[in-house]
N, C-alpha and C positions, 0 to 999 in steps of 0.2 A: 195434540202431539204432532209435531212435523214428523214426517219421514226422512227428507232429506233437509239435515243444515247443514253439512261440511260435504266439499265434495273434492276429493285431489285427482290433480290429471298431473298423470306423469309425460316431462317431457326431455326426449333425445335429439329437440332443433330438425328434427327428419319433415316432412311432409306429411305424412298421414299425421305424425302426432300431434304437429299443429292446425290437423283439420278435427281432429279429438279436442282439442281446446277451444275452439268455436266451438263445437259444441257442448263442449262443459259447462261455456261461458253462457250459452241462452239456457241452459237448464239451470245453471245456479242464478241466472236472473228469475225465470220462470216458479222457482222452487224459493226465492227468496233464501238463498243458500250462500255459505262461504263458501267460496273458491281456492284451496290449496293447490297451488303448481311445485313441484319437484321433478329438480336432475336426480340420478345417479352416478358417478363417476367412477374409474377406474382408482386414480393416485392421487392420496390425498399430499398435501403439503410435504407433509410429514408422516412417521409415523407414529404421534403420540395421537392419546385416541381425543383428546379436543380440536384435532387439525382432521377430524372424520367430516366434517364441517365446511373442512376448507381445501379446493381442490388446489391440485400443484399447477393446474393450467388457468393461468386466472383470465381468461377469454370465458368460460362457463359461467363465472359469475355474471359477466357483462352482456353475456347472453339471455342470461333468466332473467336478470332484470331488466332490458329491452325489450320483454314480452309487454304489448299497451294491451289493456281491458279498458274498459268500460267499468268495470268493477275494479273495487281493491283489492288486492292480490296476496296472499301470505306465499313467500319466495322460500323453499328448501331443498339446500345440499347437502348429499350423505353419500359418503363412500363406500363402494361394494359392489354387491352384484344387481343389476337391476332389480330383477321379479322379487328377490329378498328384501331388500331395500322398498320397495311399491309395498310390498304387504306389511313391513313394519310398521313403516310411516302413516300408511292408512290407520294401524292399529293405534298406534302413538300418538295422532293426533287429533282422534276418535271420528274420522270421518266416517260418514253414513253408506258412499257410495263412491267406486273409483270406475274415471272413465278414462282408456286406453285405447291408443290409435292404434292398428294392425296393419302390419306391410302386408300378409295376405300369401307369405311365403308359405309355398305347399314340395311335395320330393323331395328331391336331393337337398335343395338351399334350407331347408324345414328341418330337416335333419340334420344337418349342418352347421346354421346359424345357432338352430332353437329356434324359440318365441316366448320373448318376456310378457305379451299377454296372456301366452297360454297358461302359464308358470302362475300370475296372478289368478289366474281364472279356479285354477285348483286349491293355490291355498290362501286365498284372503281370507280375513276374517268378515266380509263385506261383502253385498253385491260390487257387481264388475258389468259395466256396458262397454263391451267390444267396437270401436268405432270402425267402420273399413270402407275409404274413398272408391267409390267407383267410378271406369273412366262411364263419361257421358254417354259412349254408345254402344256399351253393352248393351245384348240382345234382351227384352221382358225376360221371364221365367215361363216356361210352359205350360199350361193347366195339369195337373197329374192326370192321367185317364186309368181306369179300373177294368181290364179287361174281365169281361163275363169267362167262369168257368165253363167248359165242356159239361156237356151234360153225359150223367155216367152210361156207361154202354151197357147194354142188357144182353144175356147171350142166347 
C-alpha cells in the first residue's frame, strides 16, 4: 500500500508557492506519486456553473500551463475562494497529501490578508505539508535551555 500517489500543490504564480512546487515535484518523484497543480480564481467566465472551470482572465490558463516538470502534470481551474477550493479538490480528486507554499505573514497583514494555508491546514480532509522559503541568512535556532528550579527555602 503506497501512502502517497496523488499529491496537489496549489498554485497563485507568487514565489513561495512555486518553491512549494519544487518541492511537490521531488516528493512525487521520490513517492513515485501523481502530481496535481491547481489555481483558484476569483471570476469565472461566466456565471453558469460549467464556466466554474473557466476563468474570465484567460492569462491563468496560460499561466498554469507554462508551469514545466519533469513529470506529467494534471493542470486545474476552479472558481472560488482558495482554502475552499484547495480542500475540495484534494477531496475530489482523492489526493493523499497537499503541499502549500506559506508567505509567512504574521500581525496585522495575518489578520488582514488571512492565510489560505492556514484555512487548508484545518479543514482538509488530508495531510498538509506547509512549505516556507527561508531567506539564506537567517540566524540557526537556539538550543532551548532548562533553567534549574530554585530550591525550596526552609524556614
Amino acid at each position: 500500500m503506497k501512502l502517497i500517489s496523488r499529491i496537489l500543490c496549489p498554485i497563485d504564480f507568487s514565489e513561495p508557492s512555486m518553491h512549494a512546487f519544487r518541492y511537490a515535484e521531488e516528493l512525487a518523484i521520490a513517492t513515485q506519486a501523481q502530481l496535481v497543480i491547481a489555481h483558484a480564481f476569483d471570476r469565472p467566465a461566466t456565471l453558469d456553473l460549467p464556466d466554474q472551470t473557466d476563468p474570465a482572465d484567460p492569462t491563468l490558463k496560460q499561466q498554469l500551463h507554462g508551469i514545466q516538470s519533469t513529470l506529467p502534470l494534471e493542470r486545474l481551474l476552479h472558481a472560488g475562494p482558495a482554502g475552499k477550493v484547495i480542500c475540495w479538490l484534494a477531496q475530489e480528486q482523492q489526493c493523499d497529501m497537499i503541499v502549500v507554499g506559506t508567505h509567512g505573514r504574521t500581525g496585522l497583514r495575518h489578520v488582514l490578508f488571512g492565510s489560505v494555508a492556514e484555512y487548508v491546514l484545518q479543514h482538509a480532509r488530508c495531510p498538509v505539508l506547509t512549505i516556507r522559503q527561508r531567506p539564506a541568512n537567517e540566524p540557526k535556532l537556539e538550543e532551548p535551555l532548562v533553567i534549574p528550579l530554585p530550591a525550596p527555602r526552609m524556614m
